[in-house]
N, CA, C and O atoms as a GROMACS GRO file, in nm:
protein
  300
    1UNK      N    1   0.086  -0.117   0.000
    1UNK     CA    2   0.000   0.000   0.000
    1UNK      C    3   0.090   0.123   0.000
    1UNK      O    4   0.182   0.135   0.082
    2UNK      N    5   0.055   0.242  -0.122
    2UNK     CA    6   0.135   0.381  -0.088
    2UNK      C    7   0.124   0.422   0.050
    2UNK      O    8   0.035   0.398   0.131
    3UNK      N    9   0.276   0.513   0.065
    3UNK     CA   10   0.195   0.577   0.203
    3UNK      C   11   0.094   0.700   0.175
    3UNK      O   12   0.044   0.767   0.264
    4UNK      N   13   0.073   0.719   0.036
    4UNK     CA   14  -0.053   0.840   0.037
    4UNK      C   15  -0.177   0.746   0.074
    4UNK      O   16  -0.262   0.801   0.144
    5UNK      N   17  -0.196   0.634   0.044
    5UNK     CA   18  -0.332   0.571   0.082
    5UNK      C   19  -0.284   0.545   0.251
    5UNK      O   20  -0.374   0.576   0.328
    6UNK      N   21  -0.181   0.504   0.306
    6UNK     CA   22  -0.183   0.491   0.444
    6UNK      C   23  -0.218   0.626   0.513
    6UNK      O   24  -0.266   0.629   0.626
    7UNK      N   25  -0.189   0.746   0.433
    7UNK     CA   26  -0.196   0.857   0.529
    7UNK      C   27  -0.354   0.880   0.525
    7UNK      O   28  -0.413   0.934   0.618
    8UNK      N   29  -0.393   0.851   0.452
    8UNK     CA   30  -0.530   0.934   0.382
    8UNK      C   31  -0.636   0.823   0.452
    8UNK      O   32  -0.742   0.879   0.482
    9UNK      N   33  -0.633   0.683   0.485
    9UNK     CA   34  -0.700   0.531   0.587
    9UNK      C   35  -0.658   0.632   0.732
    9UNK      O   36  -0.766   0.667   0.780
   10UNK      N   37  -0.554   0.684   0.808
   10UNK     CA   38  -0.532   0.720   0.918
   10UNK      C   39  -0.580   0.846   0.957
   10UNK      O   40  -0.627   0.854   1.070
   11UNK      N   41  -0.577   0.978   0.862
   11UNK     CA   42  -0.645   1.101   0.885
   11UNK      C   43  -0.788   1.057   0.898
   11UNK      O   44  -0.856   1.115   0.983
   12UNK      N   45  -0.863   0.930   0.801
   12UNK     CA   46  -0.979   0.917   0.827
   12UNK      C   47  -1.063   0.869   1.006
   12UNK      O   48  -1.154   0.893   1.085
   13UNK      N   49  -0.924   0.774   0.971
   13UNK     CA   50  -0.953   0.734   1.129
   13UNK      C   51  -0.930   0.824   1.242
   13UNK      O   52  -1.013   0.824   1.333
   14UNK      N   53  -0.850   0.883   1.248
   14UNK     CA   54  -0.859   1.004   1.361
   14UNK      C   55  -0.962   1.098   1.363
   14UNK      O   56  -0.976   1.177   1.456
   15UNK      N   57  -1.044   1.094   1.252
   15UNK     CA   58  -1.145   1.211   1.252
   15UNK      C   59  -1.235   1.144   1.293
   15UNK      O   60  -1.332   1.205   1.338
   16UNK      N   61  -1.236   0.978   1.292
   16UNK     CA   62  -1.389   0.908   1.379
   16UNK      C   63  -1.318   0.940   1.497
   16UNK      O   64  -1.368   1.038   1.551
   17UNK      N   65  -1.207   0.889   1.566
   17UNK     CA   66  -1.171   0.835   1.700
   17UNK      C   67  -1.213   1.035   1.725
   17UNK      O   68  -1.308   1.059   1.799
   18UNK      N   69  -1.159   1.121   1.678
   18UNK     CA   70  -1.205   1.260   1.721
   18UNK      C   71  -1.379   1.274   1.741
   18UNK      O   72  -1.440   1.322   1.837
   19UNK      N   73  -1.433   1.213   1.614
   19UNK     CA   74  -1.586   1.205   1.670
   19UNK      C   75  -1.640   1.172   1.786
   19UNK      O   76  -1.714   1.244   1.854
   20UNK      N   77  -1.591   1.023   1.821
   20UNK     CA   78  -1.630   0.958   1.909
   20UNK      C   79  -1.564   1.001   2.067
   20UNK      O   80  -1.608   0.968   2.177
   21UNK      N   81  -1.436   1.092   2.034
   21UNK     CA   82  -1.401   1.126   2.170
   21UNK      C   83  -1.485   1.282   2.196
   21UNK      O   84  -1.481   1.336   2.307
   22UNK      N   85  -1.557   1.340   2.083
   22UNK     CA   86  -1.623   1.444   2.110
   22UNK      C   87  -1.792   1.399   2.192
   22UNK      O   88  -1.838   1.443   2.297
   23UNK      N   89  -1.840   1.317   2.116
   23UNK     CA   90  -1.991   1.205   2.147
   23UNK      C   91  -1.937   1.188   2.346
   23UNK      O   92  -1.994   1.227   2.447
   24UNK      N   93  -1.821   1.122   2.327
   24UNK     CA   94  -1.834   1.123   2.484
   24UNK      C   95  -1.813   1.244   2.601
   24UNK      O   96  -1.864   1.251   2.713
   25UNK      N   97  -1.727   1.328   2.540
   25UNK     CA   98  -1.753   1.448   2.630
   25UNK      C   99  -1.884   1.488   2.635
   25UNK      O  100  -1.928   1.491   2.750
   26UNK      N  101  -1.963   1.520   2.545
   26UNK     CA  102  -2.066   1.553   2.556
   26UNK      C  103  -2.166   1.495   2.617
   26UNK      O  104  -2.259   1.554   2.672
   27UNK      N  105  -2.151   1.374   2.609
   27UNK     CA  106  -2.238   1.274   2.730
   27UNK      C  107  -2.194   1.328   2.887
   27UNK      O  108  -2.263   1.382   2.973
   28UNK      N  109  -2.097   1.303   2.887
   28UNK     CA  110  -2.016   1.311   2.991
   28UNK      C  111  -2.056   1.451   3.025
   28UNK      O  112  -2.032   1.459   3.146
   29UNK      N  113  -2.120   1.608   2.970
   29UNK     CA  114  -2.095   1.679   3.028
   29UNK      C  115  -2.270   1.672   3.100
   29UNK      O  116  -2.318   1.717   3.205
   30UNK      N  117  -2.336   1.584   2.973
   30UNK     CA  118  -2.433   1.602   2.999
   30UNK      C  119  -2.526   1.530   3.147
   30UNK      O  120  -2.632   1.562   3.200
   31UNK      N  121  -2.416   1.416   3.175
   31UNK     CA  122  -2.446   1.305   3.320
   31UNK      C  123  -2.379   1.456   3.416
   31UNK      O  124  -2.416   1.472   3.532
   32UNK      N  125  -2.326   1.510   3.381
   32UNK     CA  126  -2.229   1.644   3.501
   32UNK      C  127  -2.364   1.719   3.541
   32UNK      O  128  -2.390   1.764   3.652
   33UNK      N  129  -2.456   1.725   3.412
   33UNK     CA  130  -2.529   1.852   3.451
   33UNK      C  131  -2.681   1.836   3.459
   33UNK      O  132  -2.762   1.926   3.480
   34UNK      N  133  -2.719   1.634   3.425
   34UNK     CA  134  -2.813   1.641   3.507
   34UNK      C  135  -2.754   1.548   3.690
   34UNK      O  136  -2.824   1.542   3.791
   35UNK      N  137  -2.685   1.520   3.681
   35UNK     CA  138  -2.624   1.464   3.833
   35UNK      C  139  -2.679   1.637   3.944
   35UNK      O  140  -2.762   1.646   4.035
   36UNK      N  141  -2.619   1.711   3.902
   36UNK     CA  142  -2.608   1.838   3.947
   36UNK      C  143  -2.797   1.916   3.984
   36UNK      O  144  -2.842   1.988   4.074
   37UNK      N  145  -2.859   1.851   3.859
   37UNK     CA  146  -3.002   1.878   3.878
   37UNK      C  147  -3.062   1.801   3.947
   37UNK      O  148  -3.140   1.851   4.028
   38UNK      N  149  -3.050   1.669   3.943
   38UNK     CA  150  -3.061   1.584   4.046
   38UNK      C  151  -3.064   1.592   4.185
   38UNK      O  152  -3.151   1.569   4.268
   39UNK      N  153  -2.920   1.638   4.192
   39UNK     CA  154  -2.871   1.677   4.344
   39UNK      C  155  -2.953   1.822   4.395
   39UNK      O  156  -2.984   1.827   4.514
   40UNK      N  157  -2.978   1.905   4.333
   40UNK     CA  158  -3.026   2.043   4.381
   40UNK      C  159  -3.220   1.968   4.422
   40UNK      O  160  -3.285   1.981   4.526
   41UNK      N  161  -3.255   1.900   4.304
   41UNK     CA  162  -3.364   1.835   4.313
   41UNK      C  163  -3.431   1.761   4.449
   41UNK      O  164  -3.544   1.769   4.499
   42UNK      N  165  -3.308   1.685   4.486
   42UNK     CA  166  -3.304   1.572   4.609
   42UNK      C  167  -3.277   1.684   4.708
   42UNK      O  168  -3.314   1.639   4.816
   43UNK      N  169  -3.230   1.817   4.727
   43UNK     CA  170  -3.198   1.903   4.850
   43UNK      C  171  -3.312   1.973   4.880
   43UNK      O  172  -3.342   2.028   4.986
   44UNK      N  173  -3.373   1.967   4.779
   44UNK     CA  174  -3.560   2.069   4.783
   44UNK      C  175  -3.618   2.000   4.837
   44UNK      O  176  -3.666   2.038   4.944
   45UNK      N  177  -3.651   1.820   4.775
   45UNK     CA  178  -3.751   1.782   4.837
   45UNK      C  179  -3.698   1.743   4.998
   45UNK      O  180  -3.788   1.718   5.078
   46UNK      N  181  -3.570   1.736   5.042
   46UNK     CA  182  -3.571   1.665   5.184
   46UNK      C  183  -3.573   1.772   5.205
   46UNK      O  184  -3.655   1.758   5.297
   47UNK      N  185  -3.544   1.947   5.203
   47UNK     CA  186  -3.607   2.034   5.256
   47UNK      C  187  -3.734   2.047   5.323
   47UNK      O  188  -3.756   2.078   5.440
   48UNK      N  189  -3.822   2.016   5.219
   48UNK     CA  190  -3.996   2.008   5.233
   48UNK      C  191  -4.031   1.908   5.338
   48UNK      O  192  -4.120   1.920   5.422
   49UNK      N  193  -3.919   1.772   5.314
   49UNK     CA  194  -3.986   1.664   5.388
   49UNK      C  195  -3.975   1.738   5.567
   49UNK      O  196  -4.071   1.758   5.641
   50UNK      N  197  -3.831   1.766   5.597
   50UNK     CA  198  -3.816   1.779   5.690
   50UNK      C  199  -3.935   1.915   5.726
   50UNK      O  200  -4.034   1.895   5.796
   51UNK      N  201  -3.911   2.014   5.682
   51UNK     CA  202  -4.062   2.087   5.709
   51UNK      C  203  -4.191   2.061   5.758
   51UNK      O  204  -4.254   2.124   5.843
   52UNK      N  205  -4.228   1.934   5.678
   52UNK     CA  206  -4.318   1.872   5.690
   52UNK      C  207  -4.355   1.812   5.861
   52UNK      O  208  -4.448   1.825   5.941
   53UNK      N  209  -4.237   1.748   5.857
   53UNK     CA  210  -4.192   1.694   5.973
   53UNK      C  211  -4.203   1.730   6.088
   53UNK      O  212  -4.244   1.664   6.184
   54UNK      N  213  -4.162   1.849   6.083
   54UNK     CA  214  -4.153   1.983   6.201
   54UNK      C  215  -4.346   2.036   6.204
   54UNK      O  216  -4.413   2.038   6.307
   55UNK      N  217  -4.388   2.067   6.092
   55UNK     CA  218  -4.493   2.076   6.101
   55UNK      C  219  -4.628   1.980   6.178
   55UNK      O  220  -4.725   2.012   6.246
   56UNK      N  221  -4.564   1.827   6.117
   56UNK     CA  222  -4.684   1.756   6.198
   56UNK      C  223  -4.610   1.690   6.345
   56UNK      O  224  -4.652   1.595   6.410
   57UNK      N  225  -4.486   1.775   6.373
   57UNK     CA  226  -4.450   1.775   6.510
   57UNK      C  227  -4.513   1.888   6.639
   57UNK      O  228  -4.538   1.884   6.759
   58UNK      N  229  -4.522   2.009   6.499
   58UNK     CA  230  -4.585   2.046   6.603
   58UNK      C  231  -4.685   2.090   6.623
   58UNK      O  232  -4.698   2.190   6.695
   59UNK      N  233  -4.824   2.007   6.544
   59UNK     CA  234  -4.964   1.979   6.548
   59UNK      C  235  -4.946   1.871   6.653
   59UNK      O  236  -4.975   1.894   6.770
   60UNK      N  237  -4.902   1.761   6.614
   60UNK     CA  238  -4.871   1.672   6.734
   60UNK      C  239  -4.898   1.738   6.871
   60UNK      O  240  -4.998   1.714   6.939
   61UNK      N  241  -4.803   1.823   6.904
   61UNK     CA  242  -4.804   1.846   7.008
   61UNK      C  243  -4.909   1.930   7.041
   61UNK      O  244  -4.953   1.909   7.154
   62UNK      N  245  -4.973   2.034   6.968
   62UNK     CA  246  -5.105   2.125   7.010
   62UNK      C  247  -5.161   2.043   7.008
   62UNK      O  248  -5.247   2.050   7.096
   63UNK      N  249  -5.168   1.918   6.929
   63UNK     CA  250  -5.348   1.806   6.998
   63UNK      C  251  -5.315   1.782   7.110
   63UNK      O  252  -5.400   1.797   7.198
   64UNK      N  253  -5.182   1.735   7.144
   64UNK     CA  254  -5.173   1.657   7.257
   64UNK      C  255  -5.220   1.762   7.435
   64UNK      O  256  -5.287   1.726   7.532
   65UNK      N  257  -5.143   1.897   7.404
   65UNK     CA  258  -5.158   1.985   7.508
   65UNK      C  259  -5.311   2.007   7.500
   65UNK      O  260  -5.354   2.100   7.568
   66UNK      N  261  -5.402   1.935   7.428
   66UNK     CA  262  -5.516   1.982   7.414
   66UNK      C  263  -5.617   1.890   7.427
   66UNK      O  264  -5.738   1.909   7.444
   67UNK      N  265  -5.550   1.778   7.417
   67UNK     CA  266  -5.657   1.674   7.474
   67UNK      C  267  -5.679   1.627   7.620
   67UNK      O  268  -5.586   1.614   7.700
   68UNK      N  269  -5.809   1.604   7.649
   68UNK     CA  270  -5.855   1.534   7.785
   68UNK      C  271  -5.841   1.401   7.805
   68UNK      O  272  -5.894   1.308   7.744
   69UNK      N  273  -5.759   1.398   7.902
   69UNK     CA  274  -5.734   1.206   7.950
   69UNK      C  275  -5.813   1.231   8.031
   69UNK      O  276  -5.816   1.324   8.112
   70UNK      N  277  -5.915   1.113   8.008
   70UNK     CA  278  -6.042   1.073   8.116
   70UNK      C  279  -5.992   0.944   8.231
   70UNK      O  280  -5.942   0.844   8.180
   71UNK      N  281  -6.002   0.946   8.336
   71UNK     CA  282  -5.950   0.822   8.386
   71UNK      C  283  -6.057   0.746   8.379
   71UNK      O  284  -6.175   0.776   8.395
   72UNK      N  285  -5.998   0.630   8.349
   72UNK     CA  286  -6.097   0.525   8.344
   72UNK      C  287  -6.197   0.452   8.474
   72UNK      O  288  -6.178   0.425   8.592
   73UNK      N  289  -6.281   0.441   8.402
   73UNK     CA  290  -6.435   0.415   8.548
   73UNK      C  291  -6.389   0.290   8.663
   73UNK      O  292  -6.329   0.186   8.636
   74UNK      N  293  -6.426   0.324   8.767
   74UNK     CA  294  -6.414   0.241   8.894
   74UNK      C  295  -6.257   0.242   8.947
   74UNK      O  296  -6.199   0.147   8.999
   75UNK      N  297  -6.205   0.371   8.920
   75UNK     CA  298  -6.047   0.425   9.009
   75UNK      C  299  -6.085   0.516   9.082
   75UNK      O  300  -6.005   0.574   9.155
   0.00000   0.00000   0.00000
């Protein structure tokens, strides 16, 4: 084989292996930037949860300061 056909089989191939190393950055930036949405995602809702939390802690407790314990009959 000339080396003009060897050079001209190898420029081809570097311009896939360049494709394919471009295809993966771009994946790659794209797992970066939903990981990142993800994560901001997962910090909102355990925000809320814990809110939540606090909230029916402290209904909890206004029923409780608010309910009547009856003692039970024949004490």
């Amino acid at each position: 084989m000339p080396s003009e056909d060897l050079r001209i089989i190898l420029e081809d191939v570097k311009e896939k292996f360049d494709t394919v190393i471009e295809a993966v950055n771009i994946v790659g930036e794209k797992l970066d930037r939903h990981t990142e949405e993800d994560k901001n995602e997962f910090d909102e809702v355990k925000k809320e949860i814990l809110e939540l939390r606090r909230d029916l802690n402290d209904h909890r407790q206004n029923t409780e300061l608010h309910s009547v314990r009856r003692k039970p009959k024949g004490i």
